[in-house]
N, C-alpha and C positions, 0 to 999 in steps of 0.2 A: 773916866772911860773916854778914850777915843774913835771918831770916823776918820778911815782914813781911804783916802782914794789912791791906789796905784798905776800907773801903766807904766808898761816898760815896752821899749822901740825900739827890738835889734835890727842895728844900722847895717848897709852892705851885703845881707844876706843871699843875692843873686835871685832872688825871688820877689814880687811884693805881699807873699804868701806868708804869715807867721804865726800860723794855726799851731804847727808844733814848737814854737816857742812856748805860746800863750800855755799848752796842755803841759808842757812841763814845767812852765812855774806854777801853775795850779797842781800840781804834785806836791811840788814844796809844802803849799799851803794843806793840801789834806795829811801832809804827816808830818806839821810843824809840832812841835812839844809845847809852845807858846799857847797857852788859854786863849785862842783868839779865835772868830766870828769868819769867816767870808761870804759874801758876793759875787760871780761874776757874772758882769754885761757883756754887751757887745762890746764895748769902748774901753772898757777898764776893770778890776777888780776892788771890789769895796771890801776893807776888812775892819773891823770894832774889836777893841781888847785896852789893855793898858797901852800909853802911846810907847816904852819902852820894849816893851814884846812885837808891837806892828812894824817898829823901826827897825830890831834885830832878824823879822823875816824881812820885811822890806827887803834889807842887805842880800841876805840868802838869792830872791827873786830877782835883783837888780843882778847880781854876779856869776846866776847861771846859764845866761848865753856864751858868756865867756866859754866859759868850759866845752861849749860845739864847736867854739873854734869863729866866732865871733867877733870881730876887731873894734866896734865900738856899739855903744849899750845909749841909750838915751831915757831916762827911767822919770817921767813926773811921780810927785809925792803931794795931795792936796790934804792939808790936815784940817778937822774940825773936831774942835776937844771945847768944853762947855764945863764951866768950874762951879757954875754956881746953881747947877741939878741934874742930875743923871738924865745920859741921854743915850740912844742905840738904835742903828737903824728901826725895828721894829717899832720901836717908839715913836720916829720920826713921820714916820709914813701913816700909819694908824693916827698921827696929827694930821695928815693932811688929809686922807679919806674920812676923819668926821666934818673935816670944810666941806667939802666937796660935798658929803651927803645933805650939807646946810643949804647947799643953794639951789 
């Protein structure tokens, strides 16, 4: 299982405004067919599933500013994949608030 951090940065939009970019890749992601988890922040979209399902939306989410008519796309992909024990946001965070309650 993979964490994977997305953002995507459409370039030249005549705005500094990309509130309805963000709301339409977050479409993608509520009606991907991929088993997969999301997040979104301020800053970015956290999604957890297999890393070949997160990378196949990835794609989707990176390629649909194109289609408003968008001339260039700048998309970060931050991956964190853990082989040697299941890991998932939930998991992640639920580690660090029993630190936290430790101290």
């Amino acid at each position: 299982m993979a964490i994977v951090e997305v953002t995507i940065i459409p370039l030249g939009t005549g705005t500094p405004s990309v509130s309805e970019y963000v709301a339409d890749v977050q479409r993608i992601l509520e009606t991907a067919e991929e088993p997969i988890k999301y997040q979104l922040t301020p800053m970015a979209t956290i999604i957890e599933g297999e890393l070949q399902d997160i990378l196949a939306v990835a794609k989707r989410m990176h390629e649909h500013p194109f289609t408003k008519g968008v001339l260039r796309v700048n998309t970060i992909i931050r991956i964190d994949e853990r082989r040697d024990k299941a890991s998932s946001m939930d998991q992640k965070m639920k580690s660090i608030q029993e630190k936290l309650s430790h101290t």
